[in-house]
N, C-alpha and C positions, 0 to 999 in steps of 0.2 A: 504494500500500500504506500501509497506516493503524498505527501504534505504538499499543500501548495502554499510557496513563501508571500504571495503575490495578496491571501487572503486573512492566513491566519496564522502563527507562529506556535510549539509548543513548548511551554518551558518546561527543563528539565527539575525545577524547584523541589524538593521534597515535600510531599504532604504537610509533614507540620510545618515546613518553612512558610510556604504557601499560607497555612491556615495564621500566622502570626504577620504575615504581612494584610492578609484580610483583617484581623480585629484591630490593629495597626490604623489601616485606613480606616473602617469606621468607627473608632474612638477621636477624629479630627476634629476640632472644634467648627460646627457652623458657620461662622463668623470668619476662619481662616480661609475660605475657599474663593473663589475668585474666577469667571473665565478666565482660561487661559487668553494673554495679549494676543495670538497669532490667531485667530480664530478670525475671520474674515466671513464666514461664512455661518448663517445657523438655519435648523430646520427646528421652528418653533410649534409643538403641539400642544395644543390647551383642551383640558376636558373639562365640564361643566364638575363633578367631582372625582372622589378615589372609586365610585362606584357607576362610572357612565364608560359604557364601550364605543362612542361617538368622541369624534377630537376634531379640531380644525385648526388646519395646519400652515402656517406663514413661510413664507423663503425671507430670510434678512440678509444682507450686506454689507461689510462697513466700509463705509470712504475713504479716503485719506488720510479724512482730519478723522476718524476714530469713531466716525457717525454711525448707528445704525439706521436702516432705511430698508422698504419692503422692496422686496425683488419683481412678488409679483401679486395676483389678487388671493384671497388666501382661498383653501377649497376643504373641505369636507372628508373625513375618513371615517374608519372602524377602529379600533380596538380589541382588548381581549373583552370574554364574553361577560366575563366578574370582574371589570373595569381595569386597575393599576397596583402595582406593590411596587415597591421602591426595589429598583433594581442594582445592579452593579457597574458602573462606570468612573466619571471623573471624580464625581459628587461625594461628599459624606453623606450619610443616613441618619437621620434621627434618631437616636438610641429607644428601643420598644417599639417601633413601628415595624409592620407587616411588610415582609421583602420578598420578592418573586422566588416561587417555587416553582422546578417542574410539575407541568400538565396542572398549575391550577386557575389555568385562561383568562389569567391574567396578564397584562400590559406592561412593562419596568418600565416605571418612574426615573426619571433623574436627566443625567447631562450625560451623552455615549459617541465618543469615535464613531465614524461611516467607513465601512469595508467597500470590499469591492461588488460589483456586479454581476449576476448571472441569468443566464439566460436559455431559451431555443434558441433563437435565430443566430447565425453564424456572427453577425456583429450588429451593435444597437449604435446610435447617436449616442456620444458620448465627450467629455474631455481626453483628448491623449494618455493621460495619467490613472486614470480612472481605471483600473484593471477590470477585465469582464473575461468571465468563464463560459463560454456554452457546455451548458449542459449535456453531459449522453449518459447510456446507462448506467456506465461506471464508476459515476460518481456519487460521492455518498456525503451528509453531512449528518454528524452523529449527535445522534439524544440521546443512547444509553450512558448513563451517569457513573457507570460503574467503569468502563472507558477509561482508557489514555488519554483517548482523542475526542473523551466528551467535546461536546461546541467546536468542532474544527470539521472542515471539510477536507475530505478524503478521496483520490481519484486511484482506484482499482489496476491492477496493470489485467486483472481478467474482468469476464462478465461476472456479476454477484450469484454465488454461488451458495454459500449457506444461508440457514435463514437469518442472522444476523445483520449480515450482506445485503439483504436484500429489506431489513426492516431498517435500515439507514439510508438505502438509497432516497436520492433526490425525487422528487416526485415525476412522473413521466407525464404526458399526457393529458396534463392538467391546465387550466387554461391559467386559473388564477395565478400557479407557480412558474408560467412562461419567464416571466421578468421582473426579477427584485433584483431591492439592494440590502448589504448586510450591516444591522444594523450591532455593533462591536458591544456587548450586553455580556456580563460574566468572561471576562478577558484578561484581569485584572491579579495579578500577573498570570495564572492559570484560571480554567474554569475552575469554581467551585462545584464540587459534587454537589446535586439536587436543587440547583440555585435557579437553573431556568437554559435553556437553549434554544439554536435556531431562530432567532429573531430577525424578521426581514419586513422593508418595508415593499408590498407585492400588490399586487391587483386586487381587487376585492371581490367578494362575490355577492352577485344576485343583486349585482345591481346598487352594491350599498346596506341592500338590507339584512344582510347579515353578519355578526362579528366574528371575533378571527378566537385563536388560543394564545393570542400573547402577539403577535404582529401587528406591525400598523399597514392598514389595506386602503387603497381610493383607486378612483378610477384610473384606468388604463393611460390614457393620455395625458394624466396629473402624474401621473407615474413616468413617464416617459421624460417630459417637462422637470421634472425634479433629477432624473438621471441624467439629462443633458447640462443642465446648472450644473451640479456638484464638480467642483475643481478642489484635488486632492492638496496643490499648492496651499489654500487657502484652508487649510486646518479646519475643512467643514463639522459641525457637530449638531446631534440630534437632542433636542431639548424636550423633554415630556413631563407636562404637569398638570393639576388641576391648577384650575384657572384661581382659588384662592394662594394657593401653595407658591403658585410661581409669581404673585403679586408679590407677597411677605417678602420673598427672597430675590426679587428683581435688583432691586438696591445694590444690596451687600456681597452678592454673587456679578453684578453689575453684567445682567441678562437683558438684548434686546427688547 
C-alpha cells in the first residue's frame, strides 16, 4: 500500500507521544490562539446552533492592507445529521465540551487546514498547486480507527481484495462522492483513534435536502467555485461555527 505525500503524511509518533501532544494542545488557553498571519484565504461556515445540520458558507480574502472582504455571495450547505462537536484542528477546545467522535454524524467544529482534491474526472479546474487525485478502485481512505492509516488515504498497488480492502475503499459510482475536497480534521500531529474521519467538503444530496455524517455538502457548482478559488499559496483554512460561538471569539481569534 502506497501513502500519498501530496494528501496526507503519517507520523511515526508513539501512541502516548501523540496522546501528550493532544492534551498539550487542548489545555491552551482560549485567549492564546490567534489566526495564523499567513492565512489569506478563509472558508467561513456558520450554523444557526451546535444542533443544526444546515450552515452557510462565505469565501473571504484578505488585501494587502490585512483587510478581510467577501470573495463571493455566500451559498447554502448540509452538515452532519446531529449538527457539530468541536473537532480537531488549529483551534483549542473548551475544556468539557463534546468533541467529534467516529460515526456520530456529527460536523467538527473549529479552525482546519484544506487538503487536496479528489475526484472522477481525469482533471477538474483548479489552482496549479492545489493537488487532485482521480479516483479509481484502488484507492482507499481509511475509517477503521484501529488502523495505522486511520484518516489517511491509501492507493492499493492491487484491486481490493479483502474485505477490509474493500470496506475503505473510496466510494465508486457515486455521484455525490464525484468531487471533494479534504477537509485536514484529526491531523494533528497523528489521527486520534475514535476522534472522527474522512471529512470532505463534496456534493450534497437530494438536492440539499438531506444531511451528511460529518461532511460539509452544497451544491455541485458551489463546489466546483470553491475548488477553483482555493490557492494553497494563500494558507486557505476552513472555519466552522455556530453563529453565536464564532461571534464570542471573532475578536480574540481575530476571524473574518
Amino acid at each position: 500500500m502506497n501513502r500519498n505525500p501530496l494528501f496526507s503524511s503519517v507520523d511515526c509518533a508513539s501512541i502516548p507521544t501523540m496522546t501528550r501532544l493532544f492534551l498539550l494542545f487542548f489545555s491552551l488557553p482560549l485567549s492564546a490562539f490567534q489566526l495564523p498571519s499567513n492565512c489569506q484565504q478563509a472558508i467561513v461556515g456558520i450554523a444557526s446552533d451546535w444542533k443544526s445540520s444546515h450552515v452557510t458558507l462565505h469565501l473571504y480574502e484578505k488585501d494587502a492592507q490585512g483587510q478581510w472582504h467577501l470573495a463571493s455571495q455566500p451559498w447554502k450547505g448540509r452538515l452532519g445529521g446531529k449538527g457539530l462537536a468541536w473537532g480537531i484542528g488549529l483551534h483549542p477546545s473548551p475544556a468539557g465540551e463534546t468533541t467529534k467522535k467516529e460515526g456520530d454524524r456529527k460536523a467538527p467544529a473549529g479552525i482546519f487546514k484544506i487538503g487536496g482534491a479528489f475526484g472522477y474526472e481525469e482533471n477538474i479546474q483548479r489552482n496549479p498547486a492545489l493537488p487532485y487525485l482521480q479516483i479509481t478502485t484502488r484507492d482507499l481512505f481509511v475509517e477503521d480507527s484501529s488502523s495505522k492509516y486511520y484518516n489517511r488515504h491509501l492507493r492499493l498497488n492491487h484491486e481490493p481484495k479483502s474485505s477490509w480492502e474493500k470496506k475503505q475503499q473510496m466510494r465508486q459510482n457515486d455521484h455525490a462522492h464525484s468531487l471533494k475536497l479534504f477537509i485536514k480534521h484529526n491531523l494533528n500531529p497523528q489521527a486520534l483513534p475514535h476522534a472522527g474521519s474522512a471529512i470532505f467538503f463534496h456534493i450534497w444530496r437530494k438536492n440539499g435536502a438531506a444531511s451528511t455524517f460529518g461532511c460539509t455538502t452544497m451544491h455541485e457548482q458551489n463546489l466546483r467555485t470553491l475548488i477553483a478559488w482555493v490557492n494553497p499559496s494563500k494558507n486557505p483554512l476552513y472555519i466552522l461555527l455556530p453563529e453565536k460561538d464564532y461571534l464570542a471569539r471573532r475578536s480574540s481569534w481575530q476571524l473574518p
